[in-house]
N, C-alpha and C positions, 0 to 999 in steps of 0.2 A: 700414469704417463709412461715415455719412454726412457725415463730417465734409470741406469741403473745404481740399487741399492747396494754399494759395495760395505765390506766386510769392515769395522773399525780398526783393525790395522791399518787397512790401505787409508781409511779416510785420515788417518793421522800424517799420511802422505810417504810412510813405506813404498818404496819402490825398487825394482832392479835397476843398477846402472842404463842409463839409456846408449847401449849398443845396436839399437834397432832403429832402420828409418819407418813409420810409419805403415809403409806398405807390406815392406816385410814383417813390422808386426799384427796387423790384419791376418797374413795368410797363419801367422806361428799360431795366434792365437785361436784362428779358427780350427789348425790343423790339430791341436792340446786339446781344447775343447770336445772334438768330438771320438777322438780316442778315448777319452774317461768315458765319454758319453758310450764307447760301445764297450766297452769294460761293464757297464752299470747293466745296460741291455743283454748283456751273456748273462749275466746271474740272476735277470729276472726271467728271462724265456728260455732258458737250456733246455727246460724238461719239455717242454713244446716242440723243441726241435730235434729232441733226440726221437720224442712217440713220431712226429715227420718223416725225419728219413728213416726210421726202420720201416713204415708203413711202404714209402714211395720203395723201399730196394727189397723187400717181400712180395710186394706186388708184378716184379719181374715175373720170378718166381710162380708165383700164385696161378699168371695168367690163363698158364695153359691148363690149371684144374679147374677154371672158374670160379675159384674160392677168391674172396676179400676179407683180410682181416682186420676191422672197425680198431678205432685208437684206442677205445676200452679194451678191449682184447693185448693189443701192445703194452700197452700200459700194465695190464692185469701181469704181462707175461716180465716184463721188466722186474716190478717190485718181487716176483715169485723165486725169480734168479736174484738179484741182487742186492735186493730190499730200495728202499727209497732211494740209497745214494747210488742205485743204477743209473737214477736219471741223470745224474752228471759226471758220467764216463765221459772225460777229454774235457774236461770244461776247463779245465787250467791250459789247453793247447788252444781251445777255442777264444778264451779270452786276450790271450797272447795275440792268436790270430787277427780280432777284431781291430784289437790296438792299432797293429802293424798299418790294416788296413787301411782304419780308419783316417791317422795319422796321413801317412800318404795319399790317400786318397781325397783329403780336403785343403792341403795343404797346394797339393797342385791346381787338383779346381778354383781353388780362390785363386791361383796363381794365374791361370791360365783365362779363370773369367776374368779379370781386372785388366789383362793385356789385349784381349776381345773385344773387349767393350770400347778401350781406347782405340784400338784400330777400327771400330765400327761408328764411335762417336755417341754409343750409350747402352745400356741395356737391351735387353731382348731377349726373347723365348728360345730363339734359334743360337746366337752364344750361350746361355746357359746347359744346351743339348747337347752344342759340339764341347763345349769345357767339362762337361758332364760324362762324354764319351769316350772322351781325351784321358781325362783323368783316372777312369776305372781300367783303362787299356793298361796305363803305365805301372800300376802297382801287382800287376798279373805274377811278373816272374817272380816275387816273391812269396805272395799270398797265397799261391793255387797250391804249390807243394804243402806248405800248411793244409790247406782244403784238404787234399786228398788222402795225404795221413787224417788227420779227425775224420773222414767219410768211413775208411777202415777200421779207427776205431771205434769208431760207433756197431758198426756192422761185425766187431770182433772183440766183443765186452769178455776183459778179463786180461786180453794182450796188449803187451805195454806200447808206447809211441815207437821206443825205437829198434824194438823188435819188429815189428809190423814195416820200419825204412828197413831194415837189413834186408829182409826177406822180398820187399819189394822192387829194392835194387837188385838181390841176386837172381830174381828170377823172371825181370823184364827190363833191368839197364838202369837208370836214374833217367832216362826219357820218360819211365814211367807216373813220373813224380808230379810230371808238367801233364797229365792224359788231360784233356778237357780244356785247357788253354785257348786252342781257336773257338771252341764255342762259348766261353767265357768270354773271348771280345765280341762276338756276334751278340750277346746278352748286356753289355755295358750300355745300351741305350735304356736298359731296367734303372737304375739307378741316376742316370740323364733326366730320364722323363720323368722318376719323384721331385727329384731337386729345381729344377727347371718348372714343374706344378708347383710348387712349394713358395720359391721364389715370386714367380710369377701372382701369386692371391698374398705372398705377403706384403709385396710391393702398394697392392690395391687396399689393402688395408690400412698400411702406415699413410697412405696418401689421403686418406679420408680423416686423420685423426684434426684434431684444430690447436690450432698456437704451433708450438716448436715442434720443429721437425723432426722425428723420431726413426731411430736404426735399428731399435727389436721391439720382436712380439713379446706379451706377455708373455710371461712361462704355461698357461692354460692353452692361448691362443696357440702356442709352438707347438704344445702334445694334439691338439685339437689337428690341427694343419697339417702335422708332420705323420699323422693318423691314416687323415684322407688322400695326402698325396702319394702315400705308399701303398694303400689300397687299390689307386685306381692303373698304378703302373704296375700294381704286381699278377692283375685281372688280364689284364691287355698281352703280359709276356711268359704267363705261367707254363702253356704248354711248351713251349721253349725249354723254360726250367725244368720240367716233367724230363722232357728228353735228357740235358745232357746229364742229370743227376742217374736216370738209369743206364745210359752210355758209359759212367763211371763204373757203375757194378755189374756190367754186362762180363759174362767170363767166359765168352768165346763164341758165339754163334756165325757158325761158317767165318768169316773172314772180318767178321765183325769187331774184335779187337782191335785188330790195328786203324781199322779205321776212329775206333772209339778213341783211342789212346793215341794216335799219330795225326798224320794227315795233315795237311796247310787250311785256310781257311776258306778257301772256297770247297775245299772237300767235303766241310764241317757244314759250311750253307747248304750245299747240294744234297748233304743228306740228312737233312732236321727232315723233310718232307719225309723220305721213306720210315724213318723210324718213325714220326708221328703217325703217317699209316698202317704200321705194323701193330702199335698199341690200340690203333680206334679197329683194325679186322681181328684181331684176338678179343677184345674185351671191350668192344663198342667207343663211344666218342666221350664219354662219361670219364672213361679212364685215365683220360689225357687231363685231367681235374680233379683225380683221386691226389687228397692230400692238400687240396688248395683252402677249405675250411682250415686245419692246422697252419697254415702257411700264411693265412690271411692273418689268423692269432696272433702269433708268435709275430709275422713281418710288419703288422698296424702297431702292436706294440713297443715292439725294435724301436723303429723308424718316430714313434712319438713320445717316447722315451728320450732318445738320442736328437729329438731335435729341440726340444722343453732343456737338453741338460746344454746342446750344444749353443742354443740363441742365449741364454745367460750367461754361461761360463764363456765364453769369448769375449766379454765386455769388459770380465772381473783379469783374465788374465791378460787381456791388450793392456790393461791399466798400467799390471806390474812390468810391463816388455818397456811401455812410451815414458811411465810415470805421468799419465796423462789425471785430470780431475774432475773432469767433466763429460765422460765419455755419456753415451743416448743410447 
């Protein structure tokens, strides 16, 4: 059923002071939840996403010899330089990173979908897009400069985090830090359109169940769901992500900098098209989807991991915020 199996401390009725009005502990609780939940997801898929983007920021590179080099080869080349724990160069920045993310990033969505819904008088696909959209915009200025350090350190195994900020500061500003910003809010409907699919067939699920009306999925169902619905928004918006992650490691092509690393957002719109052309007349249209196999891995797993840890854990920690004993 929907009912959740909490821990025998709580059931002895352990609780925090009740400081929280209900509402706000929905969002704390969701926002907790899924911060562990991407804490758990970095240390299962690092090594996924490190063979990722080396492939995707090689393949700049590559283009103009015609050469691709397959993730076996990556892989081969990582363990040969660094042995195994090459593969988790930065995973301590990156897990930090997810937290921060995560954290803010559900904390407002639940915040922002619950005040939607009331202004709209219930659910819907289209709240959950805009609170979905909403909320990935607002944790930008923190998160990206994270990004962009672990993008360099991945792509500079062996130099430490804050060597990698000095030298990036000293030799493009700390504007540099933010490169990729306007195309990261032009990509926040990636993460819209999982949660928004997600919600939407959980909705249709718990509504079919019978007797008492239930507020999460099984833990099967969550990894199952939160699988497909990452799947099919990460299909729909890849070449996008193709672009601005080599936009990240682009190191000067004619004027191409600045516009990578600067620019307001309609600059960033206006030129996803030319750089997506530039990739499909060097190296066909194929290449705009080099690395989405990796990316599907690593992103189905993420994504069904973090949603199996984050529909259970939000019921176990709203308990301790409400002192509630009954929670579904």
């Amino acid at each position: 059923g929907g009912v959740a199996r909490l821990p025998p401390l709580l059931s002895l009725g352990l609780s925090l002071p009740r400081f929280f009005p209900p509402a706000m502990a929905d969002d704390l609780a969701d926002a907790c939840a899924s911060s562990i939940g991407g804490v758990i997801t970095v240390a299962v898929t690092y090594p996924i996403e490190i063979v990722k983007n080396r492939m995707a920021s090689s393949s700049s590179s590559s283009s103009v010899s015609g050469t691709r080099r397959s993730a076996a080869d990556v892989a081969r080349d990582i363990v040969e330089s660094a042995g195994f724990l090459g593969f988790y160069e930065g995973v301590t920045l990156s897990a930090v990173e997810n937290a921060v993310e995560k954290f803010m990033y559900f904390y407002t969505y639940s915040a922002l979908r619950r005040m939607l819904q009331a202004l709209r008088g219930g659910p819907s696909m289209i709240v959950d897009l805009a609170a979905g959209s909403l909320a990935e915009i607002a944790h930008l200025p923190l998160s990206i400069p994270l990004e962009t350090i672990l993008v360099k350190i991945v792509n500079n195994p062996g130099k430490g985090a804050l060597a990698l900020i000095r030298d990036t500061v000293r030799e493009k500003g700390v504007s540099a830090l933010y490169a990729g910003t306007a195309a990261s809010a032009v990509l926040s409907l990636k993460p819209a359109i999982q949660l928004a699919t997600f919600e939407a067939i959980k909705s249709r699920l718990l509504s079919r169940r019978e007797g008492k009306a239930a507020t999460a999925l099984s833990t099967g169902q969550a990894f199952l769901l939160g699988a497909i619905a990452r799947a099919f928004a990460t299909i729909l918006v890849f070449p996008i992500v193709r672009a601005k992650f080599m936009a990240k490691n682009m190191k000067g092509q004619s004027n191409g900098d600045a516009k990578a690393g600067g620019g307001g957002l309609l600059d960033v719109i206006a030129g996803l098209y030319p750089a997506m052309e530039l990739v499909v007349r060097q190296s066909g249209v194929a290449d705009l989807y080099c690395g989405l196999p990796q990316e599907l891995a690593r992103a189905t797993t993420s994504a069904a991991l973090l949603m199996a840890v984050r529909e259970r854990l939000t019921l176990v920690i709203k308990q301790l915020l409400i002192g509630g004993r009954n929670l579904q």
